[in-house]
MDTraj code that builds the backbone (N, CA, C; nanometers):
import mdtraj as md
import numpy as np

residues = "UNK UNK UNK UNK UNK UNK UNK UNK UNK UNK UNK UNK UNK UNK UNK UNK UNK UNK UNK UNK UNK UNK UNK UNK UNK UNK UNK UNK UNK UNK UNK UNK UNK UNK UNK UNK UNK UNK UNK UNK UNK UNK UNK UNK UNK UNK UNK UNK UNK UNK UNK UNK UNK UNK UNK UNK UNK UNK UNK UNK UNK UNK UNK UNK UNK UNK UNK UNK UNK UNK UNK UNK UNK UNK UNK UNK UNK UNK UNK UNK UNK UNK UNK UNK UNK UNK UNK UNK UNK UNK UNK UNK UNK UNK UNK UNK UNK UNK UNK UNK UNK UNK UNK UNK UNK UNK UNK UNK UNK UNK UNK UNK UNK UNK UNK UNK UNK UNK UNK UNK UNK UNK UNK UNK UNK UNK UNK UNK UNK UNK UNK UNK UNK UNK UNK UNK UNK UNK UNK UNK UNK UNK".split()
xyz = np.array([
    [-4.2864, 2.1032, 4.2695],
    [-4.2125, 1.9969, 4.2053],
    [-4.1142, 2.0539, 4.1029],
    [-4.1418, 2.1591, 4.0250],
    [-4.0704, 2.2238, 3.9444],
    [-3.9719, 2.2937, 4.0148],
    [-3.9815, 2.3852, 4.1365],
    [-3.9022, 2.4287, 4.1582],
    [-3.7369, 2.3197, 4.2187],
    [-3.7710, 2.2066, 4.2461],
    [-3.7306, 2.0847, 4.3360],
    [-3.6542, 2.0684, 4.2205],
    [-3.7157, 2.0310, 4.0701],
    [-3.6317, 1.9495, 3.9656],
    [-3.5490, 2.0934, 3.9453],
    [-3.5875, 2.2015, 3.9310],
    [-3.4800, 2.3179, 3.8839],
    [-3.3196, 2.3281, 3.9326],
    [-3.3846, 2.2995, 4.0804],
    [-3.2552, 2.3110, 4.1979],
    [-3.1467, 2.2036, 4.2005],
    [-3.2063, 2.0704, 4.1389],
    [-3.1372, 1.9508, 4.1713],
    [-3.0483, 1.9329, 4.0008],
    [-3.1575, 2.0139, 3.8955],
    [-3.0330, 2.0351, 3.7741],
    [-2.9484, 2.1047, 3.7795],
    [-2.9743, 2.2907, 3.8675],
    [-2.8639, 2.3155, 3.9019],
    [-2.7273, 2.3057, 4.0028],
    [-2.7828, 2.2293, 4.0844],
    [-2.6411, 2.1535, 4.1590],
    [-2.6291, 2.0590, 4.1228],
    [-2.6770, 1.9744, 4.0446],
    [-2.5675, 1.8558, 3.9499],
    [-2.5430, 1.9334, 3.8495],
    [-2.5590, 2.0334, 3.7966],
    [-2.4892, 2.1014, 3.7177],
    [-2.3383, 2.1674, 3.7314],
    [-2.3025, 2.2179, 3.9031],
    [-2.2498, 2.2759, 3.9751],
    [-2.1447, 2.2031, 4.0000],
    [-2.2103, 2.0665, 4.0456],
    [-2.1364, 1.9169, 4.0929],
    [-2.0444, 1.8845, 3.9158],
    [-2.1051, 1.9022, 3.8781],
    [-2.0491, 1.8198, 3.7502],
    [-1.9215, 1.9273, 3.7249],
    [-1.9081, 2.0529, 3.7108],
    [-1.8351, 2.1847, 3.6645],
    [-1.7466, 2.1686, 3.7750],
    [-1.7404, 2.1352, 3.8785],
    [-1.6338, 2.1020, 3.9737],
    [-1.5418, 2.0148, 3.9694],
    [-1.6456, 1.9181, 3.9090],
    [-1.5538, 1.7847, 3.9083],
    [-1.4754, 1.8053, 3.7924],
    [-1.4982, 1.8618, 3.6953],
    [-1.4180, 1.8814, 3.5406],
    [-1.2940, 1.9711, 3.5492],
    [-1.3545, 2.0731, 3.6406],
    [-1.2565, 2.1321, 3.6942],
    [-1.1386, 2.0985, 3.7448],
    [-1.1499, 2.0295, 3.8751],
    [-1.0779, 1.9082, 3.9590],
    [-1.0057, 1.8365, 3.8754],
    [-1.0732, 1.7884, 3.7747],
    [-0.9674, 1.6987, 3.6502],
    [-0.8653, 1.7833, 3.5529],
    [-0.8898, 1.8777, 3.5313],
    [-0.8333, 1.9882, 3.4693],
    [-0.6874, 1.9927, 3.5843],
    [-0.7371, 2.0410, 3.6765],
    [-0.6111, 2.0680, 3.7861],
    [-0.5590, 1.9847, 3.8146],
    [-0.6071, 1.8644, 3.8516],
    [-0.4921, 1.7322, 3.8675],
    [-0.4813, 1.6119, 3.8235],
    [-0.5702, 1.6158, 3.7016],
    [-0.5266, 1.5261, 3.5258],
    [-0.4294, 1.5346, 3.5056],
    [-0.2942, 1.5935, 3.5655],
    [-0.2028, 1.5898, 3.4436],
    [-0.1111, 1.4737, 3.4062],
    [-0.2133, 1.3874, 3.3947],
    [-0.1836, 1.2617, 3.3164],
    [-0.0401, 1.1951, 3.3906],
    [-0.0178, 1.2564, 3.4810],
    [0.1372, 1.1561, 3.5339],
    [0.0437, 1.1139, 3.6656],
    [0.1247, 0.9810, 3.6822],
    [0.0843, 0.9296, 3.7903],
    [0.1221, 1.0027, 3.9731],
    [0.2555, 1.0550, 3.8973],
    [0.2772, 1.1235, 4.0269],
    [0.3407, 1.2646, 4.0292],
    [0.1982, 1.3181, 4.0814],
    [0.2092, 1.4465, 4.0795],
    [0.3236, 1.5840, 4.1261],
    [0.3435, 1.4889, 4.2758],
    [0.4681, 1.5682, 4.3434],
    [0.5774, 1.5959, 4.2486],
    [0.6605, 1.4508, 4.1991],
    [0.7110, 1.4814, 4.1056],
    [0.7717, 1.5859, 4.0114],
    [0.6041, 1.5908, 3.9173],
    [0.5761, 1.6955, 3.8045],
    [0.6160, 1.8499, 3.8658],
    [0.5219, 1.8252, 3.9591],
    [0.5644, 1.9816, 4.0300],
    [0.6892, 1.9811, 4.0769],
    [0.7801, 1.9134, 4.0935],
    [0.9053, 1.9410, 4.1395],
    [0.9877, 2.0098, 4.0197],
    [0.9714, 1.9222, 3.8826],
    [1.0489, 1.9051, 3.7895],
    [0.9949, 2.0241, 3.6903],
    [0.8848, 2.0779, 3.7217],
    [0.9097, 2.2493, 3.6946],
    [0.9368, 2.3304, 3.7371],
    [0.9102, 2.3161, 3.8702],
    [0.9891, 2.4220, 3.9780],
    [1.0997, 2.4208, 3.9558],
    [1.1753, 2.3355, 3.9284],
    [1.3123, 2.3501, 3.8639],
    [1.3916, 2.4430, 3.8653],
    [1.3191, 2.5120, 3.7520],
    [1.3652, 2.6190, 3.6736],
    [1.3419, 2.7462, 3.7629],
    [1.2436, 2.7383, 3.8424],
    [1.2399, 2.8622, 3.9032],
    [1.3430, 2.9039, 4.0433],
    [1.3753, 2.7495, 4.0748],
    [1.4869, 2.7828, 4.1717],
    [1.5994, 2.8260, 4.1480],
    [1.6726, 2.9014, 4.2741],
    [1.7876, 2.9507, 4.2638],
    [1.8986, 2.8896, 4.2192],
    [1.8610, 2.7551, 4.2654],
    [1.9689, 2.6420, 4.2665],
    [1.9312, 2.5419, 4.2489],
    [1.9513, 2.4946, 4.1490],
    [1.8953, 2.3694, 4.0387],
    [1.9692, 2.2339, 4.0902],
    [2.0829, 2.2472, 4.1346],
    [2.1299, 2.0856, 4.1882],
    [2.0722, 2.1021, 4.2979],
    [2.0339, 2.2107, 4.3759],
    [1.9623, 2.1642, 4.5323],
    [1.8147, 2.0580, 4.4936],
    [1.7423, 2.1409, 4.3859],
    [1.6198, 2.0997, 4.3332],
    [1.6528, 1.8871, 4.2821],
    [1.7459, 1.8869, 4.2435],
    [1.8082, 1.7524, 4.1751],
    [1.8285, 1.6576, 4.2955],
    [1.8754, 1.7355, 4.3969],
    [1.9318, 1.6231, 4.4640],
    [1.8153, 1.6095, 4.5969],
    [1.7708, 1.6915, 4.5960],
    [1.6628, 1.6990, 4.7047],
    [1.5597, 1.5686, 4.6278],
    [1.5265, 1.5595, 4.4960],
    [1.4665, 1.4811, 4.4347],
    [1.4763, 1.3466, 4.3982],
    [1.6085, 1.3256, 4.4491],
    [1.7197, 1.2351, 4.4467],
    [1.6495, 1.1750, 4.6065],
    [1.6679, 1.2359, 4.6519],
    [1.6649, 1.1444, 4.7966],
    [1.5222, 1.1719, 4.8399],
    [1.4041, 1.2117, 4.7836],
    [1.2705, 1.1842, 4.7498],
    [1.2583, 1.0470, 4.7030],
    [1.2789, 1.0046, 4.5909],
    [1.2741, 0.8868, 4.5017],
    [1.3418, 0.7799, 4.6069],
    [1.4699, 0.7834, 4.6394],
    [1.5246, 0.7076, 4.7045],
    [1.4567, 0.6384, 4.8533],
    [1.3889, 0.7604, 4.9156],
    [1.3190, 0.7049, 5.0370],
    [1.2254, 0.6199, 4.9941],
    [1.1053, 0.6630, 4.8560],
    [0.9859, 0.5979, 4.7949],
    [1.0572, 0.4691, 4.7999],
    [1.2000, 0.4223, 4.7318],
    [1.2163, 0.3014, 4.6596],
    [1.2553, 0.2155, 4.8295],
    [1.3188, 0.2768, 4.9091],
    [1.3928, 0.2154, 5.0375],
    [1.2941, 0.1522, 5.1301],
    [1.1631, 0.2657, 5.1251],
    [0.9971, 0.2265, 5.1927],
    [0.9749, 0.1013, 5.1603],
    [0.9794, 0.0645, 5.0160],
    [0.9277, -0.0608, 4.9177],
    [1.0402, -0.1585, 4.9459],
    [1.1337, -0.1457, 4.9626],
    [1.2600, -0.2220, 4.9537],
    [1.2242, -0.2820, 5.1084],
    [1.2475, -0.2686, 5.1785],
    [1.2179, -0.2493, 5.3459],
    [1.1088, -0.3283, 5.3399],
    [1.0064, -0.3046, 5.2537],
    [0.8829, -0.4293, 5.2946],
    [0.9252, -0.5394, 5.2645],
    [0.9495, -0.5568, 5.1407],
    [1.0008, -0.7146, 5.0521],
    [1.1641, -0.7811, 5.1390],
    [1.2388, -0.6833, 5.1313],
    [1.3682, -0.7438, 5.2148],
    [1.4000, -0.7217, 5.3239],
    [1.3063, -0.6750, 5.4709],
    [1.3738, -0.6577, 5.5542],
    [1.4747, -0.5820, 5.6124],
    [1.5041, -0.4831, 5.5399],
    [1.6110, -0.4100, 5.5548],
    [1.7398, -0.4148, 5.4895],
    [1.7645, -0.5463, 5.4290],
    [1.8830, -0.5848, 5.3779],
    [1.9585, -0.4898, 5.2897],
    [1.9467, -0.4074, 5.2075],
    [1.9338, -0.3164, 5.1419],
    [2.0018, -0.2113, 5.1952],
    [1.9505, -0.1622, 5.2521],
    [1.9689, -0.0240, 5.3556],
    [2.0891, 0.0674, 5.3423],
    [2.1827, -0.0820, 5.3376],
    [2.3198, 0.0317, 5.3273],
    [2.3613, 0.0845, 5.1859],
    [2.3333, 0.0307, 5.0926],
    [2.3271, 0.0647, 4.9562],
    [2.2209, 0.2091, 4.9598],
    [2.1188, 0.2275, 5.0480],
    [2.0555, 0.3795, 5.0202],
    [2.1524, 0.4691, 5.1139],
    [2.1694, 0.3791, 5.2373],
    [2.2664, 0.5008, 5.3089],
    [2.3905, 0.5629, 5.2544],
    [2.4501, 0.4573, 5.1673],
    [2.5577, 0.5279, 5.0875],
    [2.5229, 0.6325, 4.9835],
    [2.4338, 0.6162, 4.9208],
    [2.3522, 0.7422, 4.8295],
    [2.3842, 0.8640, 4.8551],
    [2.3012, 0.8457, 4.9821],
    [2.2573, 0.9410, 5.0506],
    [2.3736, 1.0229, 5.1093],
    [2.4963, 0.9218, 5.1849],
    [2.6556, 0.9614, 5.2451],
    [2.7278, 1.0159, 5.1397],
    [2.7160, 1.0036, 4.9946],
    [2.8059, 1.0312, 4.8711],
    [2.7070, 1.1635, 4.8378],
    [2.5924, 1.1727, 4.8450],
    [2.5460, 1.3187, 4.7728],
    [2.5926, 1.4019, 4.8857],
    [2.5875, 1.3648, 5.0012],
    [2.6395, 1.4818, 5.1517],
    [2.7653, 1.5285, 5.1167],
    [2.8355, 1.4347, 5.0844],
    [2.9784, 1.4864, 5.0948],
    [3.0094, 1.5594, 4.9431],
    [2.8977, 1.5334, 4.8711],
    [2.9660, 1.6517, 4.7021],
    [2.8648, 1.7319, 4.7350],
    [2.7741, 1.7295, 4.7801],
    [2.6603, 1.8679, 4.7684],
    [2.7580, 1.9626, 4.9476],
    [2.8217, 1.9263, 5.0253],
    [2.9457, 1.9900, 5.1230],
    [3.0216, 2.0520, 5.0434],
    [3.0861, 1.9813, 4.9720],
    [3.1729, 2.0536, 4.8824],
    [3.1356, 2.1573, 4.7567],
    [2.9833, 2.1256, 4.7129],
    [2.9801, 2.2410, 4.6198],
    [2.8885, 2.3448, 4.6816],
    [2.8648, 2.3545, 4.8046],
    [2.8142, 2.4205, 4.8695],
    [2.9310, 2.5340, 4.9343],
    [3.0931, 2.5142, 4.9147],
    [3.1788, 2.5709, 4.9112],
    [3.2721, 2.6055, 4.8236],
    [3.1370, 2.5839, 4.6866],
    [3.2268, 2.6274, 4.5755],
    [3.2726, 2.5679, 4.5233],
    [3.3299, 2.4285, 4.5023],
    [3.4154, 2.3288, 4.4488],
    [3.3302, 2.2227, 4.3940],
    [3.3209, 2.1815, 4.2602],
    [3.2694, 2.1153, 4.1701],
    [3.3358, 2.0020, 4.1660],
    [3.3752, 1.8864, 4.3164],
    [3.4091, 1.7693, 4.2764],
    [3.3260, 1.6524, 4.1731],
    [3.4408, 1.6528, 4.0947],
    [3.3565, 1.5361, 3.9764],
    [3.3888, 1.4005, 4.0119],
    [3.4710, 1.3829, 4.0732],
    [3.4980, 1.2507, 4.1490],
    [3.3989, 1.2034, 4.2626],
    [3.3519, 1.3093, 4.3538],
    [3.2384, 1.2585, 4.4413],
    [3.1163, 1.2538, 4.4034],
    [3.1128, 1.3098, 4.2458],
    [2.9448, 1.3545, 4.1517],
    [2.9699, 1.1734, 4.1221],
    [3.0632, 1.1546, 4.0916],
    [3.1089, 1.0089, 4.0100],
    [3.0601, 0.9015, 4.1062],
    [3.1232, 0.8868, 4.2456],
    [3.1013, 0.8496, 4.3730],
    [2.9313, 0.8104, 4.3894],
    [2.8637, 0.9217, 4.3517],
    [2.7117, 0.9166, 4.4281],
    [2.6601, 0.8464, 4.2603],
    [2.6936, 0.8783, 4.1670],
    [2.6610, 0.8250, 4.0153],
    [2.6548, 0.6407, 4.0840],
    [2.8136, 0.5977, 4.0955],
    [2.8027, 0.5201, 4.1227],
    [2.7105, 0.3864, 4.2099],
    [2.7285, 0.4738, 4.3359],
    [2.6083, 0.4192, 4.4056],
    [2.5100, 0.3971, 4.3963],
    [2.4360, 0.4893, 4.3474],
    [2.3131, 0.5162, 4.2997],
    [2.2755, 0.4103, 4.1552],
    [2.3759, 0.3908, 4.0924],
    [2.3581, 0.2931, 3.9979],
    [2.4099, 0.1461, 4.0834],
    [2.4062, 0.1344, 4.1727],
    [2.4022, 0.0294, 4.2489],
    [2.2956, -0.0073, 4.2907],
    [2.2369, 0.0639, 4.3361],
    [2.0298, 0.0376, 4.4509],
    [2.0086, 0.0417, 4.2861],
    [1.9845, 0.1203, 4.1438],
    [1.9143, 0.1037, 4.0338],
    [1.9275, -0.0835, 3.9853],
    [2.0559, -0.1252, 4.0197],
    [2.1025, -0.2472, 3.9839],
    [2.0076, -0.3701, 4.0579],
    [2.0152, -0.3740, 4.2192],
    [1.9290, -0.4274, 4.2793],
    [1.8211, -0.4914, 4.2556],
    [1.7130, -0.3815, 4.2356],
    [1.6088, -0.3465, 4.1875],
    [1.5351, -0.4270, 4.2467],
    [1.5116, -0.4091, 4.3903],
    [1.4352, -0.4400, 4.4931],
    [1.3082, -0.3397, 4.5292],
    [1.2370, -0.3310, 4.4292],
    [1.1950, -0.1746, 4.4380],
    [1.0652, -0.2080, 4.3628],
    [0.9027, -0.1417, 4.3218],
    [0.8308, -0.1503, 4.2328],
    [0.9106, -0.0685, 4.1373],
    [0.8244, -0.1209, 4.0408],
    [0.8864, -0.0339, 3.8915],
    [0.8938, 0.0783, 3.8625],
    [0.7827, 0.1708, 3.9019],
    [0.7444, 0.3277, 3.9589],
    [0.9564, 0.3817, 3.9878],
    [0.9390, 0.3380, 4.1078],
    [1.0240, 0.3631, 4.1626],
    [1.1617, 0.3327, 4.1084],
    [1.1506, 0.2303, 4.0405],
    [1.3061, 0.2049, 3.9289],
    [1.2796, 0.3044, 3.8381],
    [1.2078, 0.3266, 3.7598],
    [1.1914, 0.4397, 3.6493],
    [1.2626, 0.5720, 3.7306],
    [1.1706, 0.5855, 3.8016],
    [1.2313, 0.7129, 3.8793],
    [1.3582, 0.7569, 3.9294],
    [1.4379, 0.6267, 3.9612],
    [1.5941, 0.6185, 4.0496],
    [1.6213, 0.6256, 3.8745],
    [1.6007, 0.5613, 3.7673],
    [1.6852, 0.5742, 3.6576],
    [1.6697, 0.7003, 3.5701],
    [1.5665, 0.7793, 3.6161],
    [1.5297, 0.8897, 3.5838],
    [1.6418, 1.0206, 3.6604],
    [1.6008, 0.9948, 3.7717],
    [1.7465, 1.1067, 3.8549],
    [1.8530, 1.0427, 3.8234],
    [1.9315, 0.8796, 3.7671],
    [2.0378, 0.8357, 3.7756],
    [2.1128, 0.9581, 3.6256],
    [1.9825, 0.9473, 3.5031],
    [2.0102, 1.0434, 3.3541],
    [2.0088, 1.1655, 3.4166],
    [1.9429, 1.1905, 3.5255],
    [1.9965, 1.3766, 3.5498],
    [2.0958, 1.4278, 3.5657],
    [2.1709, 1.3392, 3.7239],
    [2.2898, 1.3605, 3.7608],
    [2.4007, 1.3303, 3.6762],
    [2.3853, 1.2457, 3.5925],
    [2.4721, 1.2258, 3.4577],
    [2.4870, 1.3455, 3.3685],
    [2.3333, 1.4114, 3.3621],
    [2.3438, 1.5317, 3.2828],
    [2.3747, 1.6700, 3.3512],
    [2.3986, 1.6595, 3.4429],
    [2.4626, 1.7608, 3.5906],
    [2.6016, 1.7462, 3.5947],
    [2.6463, 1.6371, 3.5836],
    [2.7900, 1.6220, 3.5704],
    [2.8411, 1.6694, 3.4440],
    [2.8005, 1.6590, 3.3195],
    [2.8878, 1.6807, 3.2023],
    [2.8198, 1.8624, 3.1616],
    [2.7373, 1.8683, 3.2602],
    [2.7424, 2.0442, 3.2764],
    [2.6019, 2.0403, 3.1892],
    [2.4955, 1.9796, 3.1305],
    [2.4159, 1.9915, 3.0714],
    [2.2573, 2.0208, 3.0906],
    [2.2857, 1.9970, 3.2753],
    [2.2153, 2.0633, 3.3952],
    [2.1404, 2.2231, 3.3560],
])
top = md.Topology()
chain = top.add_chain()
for i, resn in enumerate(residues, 1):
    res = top.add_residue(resn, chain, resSeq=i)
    for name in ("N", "CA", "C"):
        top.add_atom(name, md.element.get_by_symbol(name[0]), res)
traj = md.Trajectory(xyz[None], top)
């Protein structure tokens, strides 16, 4: 009987040190994790607007998924333009050329689907969250 209670304190002991563990590693208090890890990786990439805009049209699919349930699709073309305005400035600075008129272009849009706001709230935070990046990408503060 002793040996039975020994064994069962030390694997709920074991059980418990795992689980604290487990919270340690993916506690970090934000709701969404991918995210977090994106937005430090950041820094370690080569190329920080790839990291921005790739994150950009992360958020955007989350909000278009949600949008798509509640409206049917109606929406749609307001993400496809997003998405058509970051192609054509991330083309161009992918050849070197820093159009601020097509950075302006996708600003725009993008503060269009934020306007909508056909979306859970998660997901508005987030589109208004990349909307302050690319703002801060444009005036070079990136």
């Amino acid at each position: 009987m002793r040996h039975l209670l020994t064994k069962a304190l030390i694997g709920s002991g074991v059980l418990l040190s795992s689980i604290t563990a487990q919270a340690q590693v993916y506690g970090s208090g934000s709701w969404d994790r991918g995210r977090l890890s994106v937005e430090f990786g950041r820094t370690q990439n080569s190329d920080p607007s790839r990291s921005l805009f790739d994150q950009v049209r992360r958020d955007l699919g989350r909000a278009e998924s949600i949008s798509d349930r509640y409206n049917y699709g109606r929406n749609r073309g307001h993400f496809n333009k997003v998405r058509k305005e970051m192609g054509e400035f991330q083309s161009k600075l992918a050849n070197g050329r820093f159009d601020r008129h097509e950075l302006d272009d996708v600003i725009k849009s993008l503060q269009r689907v934020v306007n909508d706001n056909n979306y859970g709230y998660r997901e508005g935070d987030n589109l208004r969250a990349d909307l302050d990046r690319l703002r801060e990408f444009r005036g070079g503060r990136y």
